[in-house]
VONU-902449 format. One record per residue (C-alpha): chain; x, y negated, z. Coordinates in nm, 2 decimals, padded with zeros to 4 digits. Each point is the difference from the previous one (the first is absolute). Layout:
<nodes>
  chaine       X       Y       Z
       A       X       Y       Z
...
</nodes>
This chain:
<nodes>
  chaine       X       Y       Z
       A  -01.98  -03.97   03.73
       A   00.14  -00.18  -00.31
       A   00.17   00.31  -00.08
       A  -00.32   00.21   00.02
       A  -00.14  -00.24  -00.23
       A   00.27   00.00  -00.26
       A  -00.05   00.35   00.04
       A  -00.34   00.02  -00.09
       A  -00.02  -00.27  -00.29
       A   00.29   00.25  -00.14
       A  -00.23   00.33   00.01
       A  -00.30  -00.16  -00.10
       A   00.20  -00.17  -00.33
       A   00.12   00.36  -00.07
       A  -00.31   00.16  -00.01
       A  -00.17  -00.31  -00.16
       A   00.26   00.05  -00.30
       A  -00.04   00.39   00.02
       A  -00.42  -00.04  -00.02
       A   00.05  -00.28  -00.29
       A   00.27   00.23  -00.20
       A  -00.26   00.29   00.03
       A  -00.27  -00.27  -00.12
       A   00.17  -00.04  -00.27
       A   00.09   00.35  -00.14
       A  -00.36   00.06   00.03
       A  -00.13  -00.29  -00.20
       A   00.26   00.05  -00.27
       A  -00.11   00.43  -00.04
       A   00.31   00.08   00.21
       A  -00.22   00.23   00.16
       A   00.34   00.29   00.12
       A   00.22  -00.30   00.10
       A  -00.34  -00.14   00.21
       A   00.00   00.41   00.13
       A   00.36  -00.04   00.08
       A   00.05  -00.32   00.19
       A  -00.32   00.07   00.23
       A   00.15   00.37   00.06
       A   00.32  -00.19   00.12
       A  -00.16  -00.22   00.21
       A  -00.21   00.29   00.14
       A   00.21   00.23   00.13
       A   00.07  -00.18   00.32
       A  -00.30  -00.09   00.17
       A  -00.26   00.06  -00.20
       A  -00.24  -00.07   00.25
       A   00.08  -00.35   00.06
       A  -00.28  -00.26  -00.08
       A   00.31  -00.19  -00.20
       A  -00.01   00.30  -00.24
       A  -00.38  -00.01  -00.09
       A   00.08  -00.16  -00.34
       A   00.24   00.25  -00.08
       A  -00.24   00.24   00.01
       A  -00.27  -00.12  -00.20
       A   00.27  -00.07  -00.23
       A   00.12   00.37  -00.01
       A  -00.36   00.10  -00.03
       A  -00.11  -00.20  -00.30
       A   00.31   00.05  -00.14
       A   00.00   00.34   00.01
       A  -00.38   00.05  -00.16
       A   00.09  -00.25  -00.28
       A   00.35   00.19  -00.11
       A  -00.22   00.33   00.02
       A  -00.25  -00.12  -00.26
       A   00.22  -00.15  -00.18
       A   00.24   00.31  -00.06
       A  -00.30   00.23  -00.03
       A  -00.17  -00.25  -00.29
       A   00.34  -00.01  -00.17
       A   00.04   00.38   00.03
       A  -00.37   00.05  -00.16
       A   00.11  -00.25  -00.32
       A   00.34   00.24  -00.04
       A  -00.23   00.31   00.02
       A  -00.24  -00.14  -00.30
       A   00.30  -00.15  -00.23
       A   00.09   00.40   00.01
       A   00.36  -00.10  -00.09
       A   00.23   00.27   00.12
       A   00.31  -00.30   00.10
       A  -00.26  -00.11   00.26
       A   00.04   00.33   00.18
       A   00.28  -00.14   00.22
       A  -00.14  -00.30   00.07
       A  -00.29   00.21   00.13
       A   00.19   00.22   00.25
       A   00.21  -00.29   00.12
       A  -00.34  -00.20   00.07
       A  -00.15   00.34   00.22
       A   00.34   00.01   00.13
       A  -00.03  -00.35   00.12
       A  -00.34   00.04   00.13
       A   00.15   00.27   00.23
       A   00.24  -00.16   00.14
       A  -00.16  -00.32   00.03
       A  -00.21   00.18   00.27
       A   00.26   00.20   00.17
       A   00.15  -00.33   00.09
       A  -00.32  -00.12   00.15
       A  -00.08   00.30   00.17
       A   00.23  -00.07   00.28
       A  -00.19  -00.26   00.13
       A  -00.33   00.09   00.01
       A  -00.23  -00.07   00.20
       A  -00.01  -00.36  -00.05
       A  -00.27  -00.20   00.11
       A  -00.18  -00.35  -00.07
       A  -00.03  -00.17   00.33
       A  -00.24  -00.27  -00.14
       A  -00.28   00.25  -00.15
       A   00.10   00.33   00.23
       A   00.08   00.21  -00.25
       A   00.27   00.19  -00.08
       A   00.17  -00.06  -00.34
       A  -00.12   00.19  -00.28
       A   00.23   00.17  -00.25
       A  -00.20   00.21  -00.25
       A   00.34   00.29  -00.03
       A  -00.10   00.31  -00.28
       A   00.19   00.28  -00.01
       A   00.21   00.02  -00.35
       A   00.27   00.30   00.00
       A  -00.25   00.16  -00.30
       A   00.05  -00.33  -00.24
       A   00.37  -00.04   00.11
       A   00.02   00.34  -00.10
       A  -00.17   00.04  -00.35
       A   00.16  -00.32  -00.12
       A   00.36   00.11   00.13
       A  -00.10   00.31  -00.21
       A  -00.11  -00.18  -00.27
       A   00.29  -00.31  -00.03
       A   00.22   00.36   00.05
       A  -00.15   00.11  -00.33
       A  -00.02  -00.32  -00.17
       A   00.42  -00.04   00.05
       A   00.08   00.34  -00.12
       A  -00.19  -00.04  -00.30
       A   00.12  -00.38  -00.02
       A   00.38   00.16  -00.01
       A  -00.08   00.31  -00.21
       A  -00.10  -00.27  -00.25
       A   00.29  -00.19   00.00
       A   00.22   00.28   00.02
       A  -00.13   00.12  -00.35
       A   00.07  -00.36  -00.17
       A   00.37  -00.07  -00.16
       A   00.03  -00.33   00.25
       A   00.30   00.00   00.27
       A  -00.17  -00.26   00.18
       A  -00.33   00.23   00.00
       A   00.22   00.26   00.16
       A   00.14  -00.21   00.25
       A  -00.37  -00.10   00.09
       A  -00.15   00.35   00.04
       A   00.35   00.06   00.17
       A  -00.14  -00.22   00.33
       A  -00.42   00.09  -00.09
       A   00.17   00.34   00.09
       A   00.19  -00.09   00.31
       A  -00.27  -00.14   00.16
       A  -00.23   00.32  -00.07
       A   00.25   00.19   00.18
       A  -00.05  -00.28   00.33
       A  -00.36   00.02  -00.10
       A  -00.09   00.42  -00.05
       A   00.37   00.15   00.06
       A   00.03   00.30  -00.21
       A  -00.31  -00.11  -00.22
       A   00.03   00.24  -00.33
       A   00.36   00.01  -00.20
       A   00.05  -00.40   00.13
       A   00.36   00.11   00.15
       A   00.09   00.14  -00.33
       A  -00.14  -00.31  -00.21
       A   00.19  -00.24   00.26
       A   00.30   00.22  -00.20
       A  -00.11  -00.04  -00.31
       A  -00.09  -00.37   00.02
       A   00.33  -00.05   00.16
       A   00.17   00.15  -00.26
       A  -00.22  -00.15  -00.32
       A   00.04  -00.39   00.21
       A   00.39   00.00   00.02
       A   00.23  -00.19  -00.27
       A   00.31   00.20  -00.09
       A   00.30  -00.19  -00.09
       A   00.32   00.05  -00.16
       A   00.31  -00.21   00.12
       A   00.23   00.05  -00.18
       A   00.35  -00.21  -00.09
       A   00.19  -00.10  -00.36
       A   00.32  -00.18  -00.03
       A   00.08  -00.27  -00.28
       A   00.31  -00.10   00.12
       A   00.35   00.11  -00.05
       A   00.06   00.15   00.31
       A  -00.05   00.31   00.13
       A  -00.30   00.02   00.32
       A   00.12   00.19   00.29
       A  -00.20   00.29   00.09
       A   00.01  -00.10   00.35
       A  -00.20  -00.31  -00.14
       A  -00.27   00.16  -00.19
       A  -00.05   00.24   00.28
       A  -00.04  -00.25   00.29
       A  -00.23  -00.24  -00.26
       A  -00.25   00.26  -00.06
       A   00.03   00.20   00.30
       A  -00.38  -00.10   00.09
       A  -00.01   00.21   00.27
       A   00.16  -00.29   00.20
       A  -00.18  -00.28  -00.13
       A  -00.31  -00.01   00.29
       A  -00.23  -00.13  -00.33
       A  -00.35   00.02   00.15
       A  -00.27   00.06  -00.24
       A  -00.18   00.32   00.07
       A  -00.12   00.01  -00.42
       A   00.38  -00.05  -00.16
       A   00.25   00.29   00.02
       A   00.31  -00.09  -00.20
       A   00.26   00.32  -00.07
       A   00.36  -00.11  -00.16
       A   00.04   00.44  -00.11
       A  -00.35   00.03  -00.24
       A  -00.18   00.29   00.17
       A  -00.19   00.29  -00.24
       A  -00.34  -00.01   00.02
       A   00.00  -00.40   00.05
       A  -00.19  -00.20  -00.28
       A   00.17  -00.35   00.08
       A  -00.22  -00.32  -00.04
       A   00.28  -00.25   00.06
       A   00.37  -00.04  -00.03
       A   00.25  -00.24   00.13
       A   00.31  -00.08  -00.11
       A   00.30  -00.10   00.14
       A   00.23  -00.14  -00.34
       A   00.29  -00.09   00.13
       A   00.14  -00.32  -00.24
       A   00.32  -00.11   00.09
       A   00.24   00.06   00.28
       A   00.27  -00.28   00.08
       A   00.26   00.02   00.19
       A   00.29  -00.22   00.06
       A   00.35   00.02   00.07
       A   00.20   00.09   00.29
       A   00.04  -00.37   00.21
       A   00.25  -00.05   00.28
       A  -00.01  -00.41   00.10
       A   00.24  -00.10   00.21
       A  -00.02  -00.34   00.24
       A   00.24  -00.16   00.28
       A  -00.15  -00.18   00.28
       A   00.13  -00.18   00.31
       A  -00.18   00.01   00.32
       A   00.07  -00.18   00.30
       A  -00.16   00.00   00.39
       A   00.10  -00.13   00.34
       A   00.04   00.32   00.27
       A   00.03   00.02   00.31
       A   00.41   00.04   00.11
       A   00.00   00.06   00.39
       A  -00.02  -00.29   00.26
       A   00.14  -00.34   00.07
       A  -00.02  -00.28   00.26
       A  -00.25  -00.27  -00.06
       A   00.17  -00.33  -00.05
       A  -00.13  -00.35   00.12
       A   00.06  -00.31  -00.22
       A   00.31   00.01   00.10
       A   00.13   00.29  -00.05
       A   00.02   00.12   00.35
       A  -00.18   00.35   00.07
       A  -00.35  -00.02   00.21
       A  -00.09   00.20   00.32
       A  -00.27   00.08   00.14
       A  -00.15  -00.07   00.36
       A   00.19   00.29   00.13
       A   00.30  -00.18  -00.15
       A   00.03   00.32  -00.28
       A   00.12  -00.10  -00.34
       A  -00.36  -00.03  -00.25
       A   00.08   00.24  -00.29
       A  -00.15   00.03  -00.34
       A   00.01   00.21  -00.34
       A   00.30  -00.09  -00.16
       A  -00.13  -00.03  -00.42
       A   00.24   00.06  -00.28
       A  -00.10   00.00  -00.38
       A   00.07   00.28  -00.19
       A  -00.03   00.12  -00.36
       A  -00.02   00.27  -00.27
       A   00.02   00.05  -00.36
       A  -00.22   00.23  -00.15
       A   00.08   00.18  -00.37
       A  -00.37   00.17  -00.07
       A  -00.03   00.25  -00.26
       A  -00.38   00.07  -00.14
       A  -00.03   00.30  -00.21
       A  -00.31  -00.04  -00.14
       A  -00.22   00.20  -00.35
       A  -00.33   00.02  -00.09
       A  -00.26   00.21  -00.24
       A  -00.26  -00.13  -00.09
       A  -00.30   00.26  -00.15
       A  -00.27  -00.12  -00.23
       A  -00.29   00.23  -00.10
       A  -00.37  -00.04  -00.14
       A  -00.30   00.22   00.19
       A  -00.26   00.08  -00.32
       A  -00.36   00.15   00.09
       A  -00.10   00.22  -00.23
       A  -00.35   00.14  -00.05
       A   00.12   00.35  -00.15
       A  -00.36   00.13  -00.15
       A   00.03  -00.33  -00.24
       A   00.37  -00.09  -00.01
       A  -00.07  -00.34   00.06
       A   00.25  -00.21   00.22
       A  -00.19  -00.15   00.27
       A   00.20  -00.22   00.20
       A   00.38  -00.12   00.03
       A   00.18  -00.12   00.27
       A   00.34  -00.05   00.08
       A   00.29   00.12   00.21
       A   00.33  -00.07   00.12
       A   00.22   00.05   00.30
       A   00.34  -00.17   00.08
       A   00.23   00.15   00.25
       A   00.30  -00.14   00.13
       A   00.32   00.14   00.13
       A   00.20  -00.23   00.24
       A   00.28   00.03   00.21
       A   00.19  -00.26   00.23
       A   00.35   00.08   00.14
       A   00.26  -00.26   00.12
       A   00.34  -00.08   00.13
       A   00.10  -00.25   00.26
       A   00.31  -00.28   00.10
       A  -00.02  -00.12   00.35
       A  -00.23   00.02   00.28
       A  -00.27   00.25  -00.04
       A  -00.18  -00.24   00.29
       A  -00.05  -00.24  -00.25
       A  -00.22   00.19  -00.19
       A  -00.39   00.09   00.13
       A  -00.11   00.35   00.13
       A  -00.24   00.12  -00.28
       A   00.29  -00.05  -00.25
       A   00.26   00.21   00.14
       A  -00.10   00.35  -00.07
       A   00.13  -00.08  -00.36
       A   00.31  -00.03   00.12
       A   00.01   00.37   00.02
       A  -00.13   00.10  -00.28
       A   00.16   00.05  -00.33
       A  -00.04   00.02  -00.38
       A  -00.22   00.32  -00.15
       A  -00.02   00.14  -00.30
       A  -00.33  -00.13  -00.21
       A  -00.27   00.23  -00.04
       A  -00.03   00.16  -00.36
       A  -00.27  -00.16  -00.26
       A  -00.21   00.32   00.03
       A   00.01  -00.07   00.38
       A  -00.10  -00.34  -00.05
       A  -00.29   00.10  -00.19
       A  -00.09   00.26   00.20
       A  -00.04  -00.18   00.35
       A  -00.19  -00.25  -00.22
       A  -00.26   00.29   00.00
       A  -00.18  -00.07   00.35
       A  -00.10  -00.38  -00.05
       A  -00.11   00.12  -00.37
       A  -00.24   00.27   00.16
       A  -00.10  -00.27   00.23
       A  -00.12  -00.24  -00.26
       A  -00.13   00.30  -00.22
       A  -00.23   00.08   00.31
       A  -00.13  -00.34   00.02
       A  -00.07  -00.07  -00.37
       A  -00.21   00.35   00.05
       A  -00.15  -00.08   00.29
       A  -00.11  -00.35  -00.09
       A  -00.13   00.12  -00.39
       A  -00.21   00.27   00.00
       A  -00.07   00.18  -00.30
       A  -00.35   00.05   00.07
       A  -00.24  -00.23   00.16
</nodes>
């Protein structure tokens, strides 16, 4: 019994709670969340005397949001401003729908004054229909107008008025061919391109992997950057890789000599007693343990070791007024280091992660073109970022 009753002050909280959240979404013009919550709580058991409020609820609810949608859709009708056009098919759309998910119910009734619940449904595929015809209309002209202005940005918004005509009327006039041309008249054309001020020759290996933007994964759908000018391209912007100064040092090989020592494990011998005399066990066998010895090594490590270090400036330009823009800067350091050694003693001495240099030996350093060259990854790397994180439009 006490579990019935826990039982039932549980239910009747939930439903209290559902009835006051409803409540409340009503009161404060909520009227679709109201619709919502008592559609929830209806579609089990609608019958149920428990579920009476929900749908009064749902009936008020539903002939207050009506009104209100069709008042608002008569004001947007009299301002006669054409931008209201999608608001009005969205509301008719809404209206529709709003129904449809009611419809599944039906009938409801009212127990208390034996009547079924009234929902007053019209019928409005002609309104969805001339306003989807008429917001159709409204966005091509909308994009035709911006597509006739000098503005990138105004491209770029007739661009996704366009787009959504096509979800909206697929195939509506020449709106795939305008997508083109809005496509084409929104996109920034860059040049990247790279100029050296120091007194080393770049690699070509370098400059190709730099502005090989191909690999770069740079996503901005409005920004195509080419590093070989293309004919036909007006460019808007240019970047510029100057490269300032490249530093390199001098071959290094460091030499050290190190001791290690460690106790290891040399067979087995007989446990002594404090006296010196060997133990046995119950079975009368001798007790035996790891007999420990200390052994050592000395280690002669050679570290061949160079480094490059790259420095460079990134300039924005804006190419239809020559003005510089933005500067940011650039460098790179890359490090070539080997580790060989030689060894006196015991190689047990020494720990496991340190032999393998044992078998190595010296190598010849890589050139300085090399050096600056395998610099060229970590460069592109940071050129990415500085790209990614400053646009050149907002």
């Amino acid at each position: 019994m006490k579990q019935i009753s826990v039982f039932f002050i549980a239910f009747f909280f939930v439903v209290s709670c559902g009835v006051r959240q409803t409540q409340n979404a009503l009161a404060e013009g909520n009227y679709d969340e109201a619709i919502q919550i008592a559609i929830d709580n209806l579609r089990q058991r609608k019958d149920a005397k428990g579920k009476q409020d929900y749908v009064l609820f749902l009936e008020e609810a539903f002939a207050k949001a009506k009104a209100r949608d069709l008042q608002q859709i008569e004001l947007w009708f009299k301002d006669a401003n054409p931008s209201n056009t999608e608001k009005i098919y969205n509301t008719y759309v809404a209206l529709h729908q709003r129904q449809e998910r009611i419809k599944p119910l039906l009938p409801l009734r009212v127990i208390s004054q034996n009547r079924k619940a009234t929902f007053d449904f019209d019928n409005y595929s002609d309104e969805i229909v001339s306003s989807k015809n008429a917001l159709a209309k409204h966005l091509y002209d909308n994009a035709k107008a911006l597509l006739a202005t000098r503005d990138k940005m105004n491209f770029r918004r007739a661009f996704d008025d366009l787009n959504y005509l096509q979800e909206l009327s697929p195939g509506f006039k020449d709106s795939a061919k305008l997508i083109d041309e809005a496509r084409q008249k929104g996109t920034d054309y860059v040049h990247v391109y790279t100029k050296n001020e120091t007194q080393m020759v770049i690699p070509i290996r370098l400059e190709n992997d730099l502005l090989d933007f191909s690999t770069m994964g740079l996503n901005d759908p409005w920004t195509v950057y080419h590093s070989n000018p293309v004919k036909g391209i007006t460019y808007d912007y240019g970047i510029l890789v100057n490269f300032r100064a490249i530093n390199i040092s001098p071959e290094q090989v460091k030499e050290r000599e190190f001791v290690k020592e460690k106790q290891i494990k040399d067979g087995q011998k007989r446990l002594l007693d404090a006296n010196g005399n060997p133990v046995k066990d119950q079975q009368g066998n001798f007790v035996m343990v790891d007999n420990m010895k200390n052994v050592s090594i000395t280690i002669f490590e050679f570290r061949q070791f160079k480094t490059v270090q790259v420095t460079a400036k990134i300039d924005y330009l804006d190419l239809k007024t020559n003005q510089l823009l933005n500067t940011y800067p650039l460098s790179s350091e890359f490090v070539f280091e080997h580790i060989y050694a030689r060894y006196k003693g015991n190689k047990q001495a020494c720990e496991s992660n340190y032999l393998p240099f044992f078998d190595r030996v010296a190598v010849p350093f890589p050139s300085n073109e090399q050096m600056v060259a395998d610099s060229g990854q970590n460069l592109k790397n940071k050129l990415k970022e500085i790209i990614s994180r400053h646009r050149l439009r907002n």
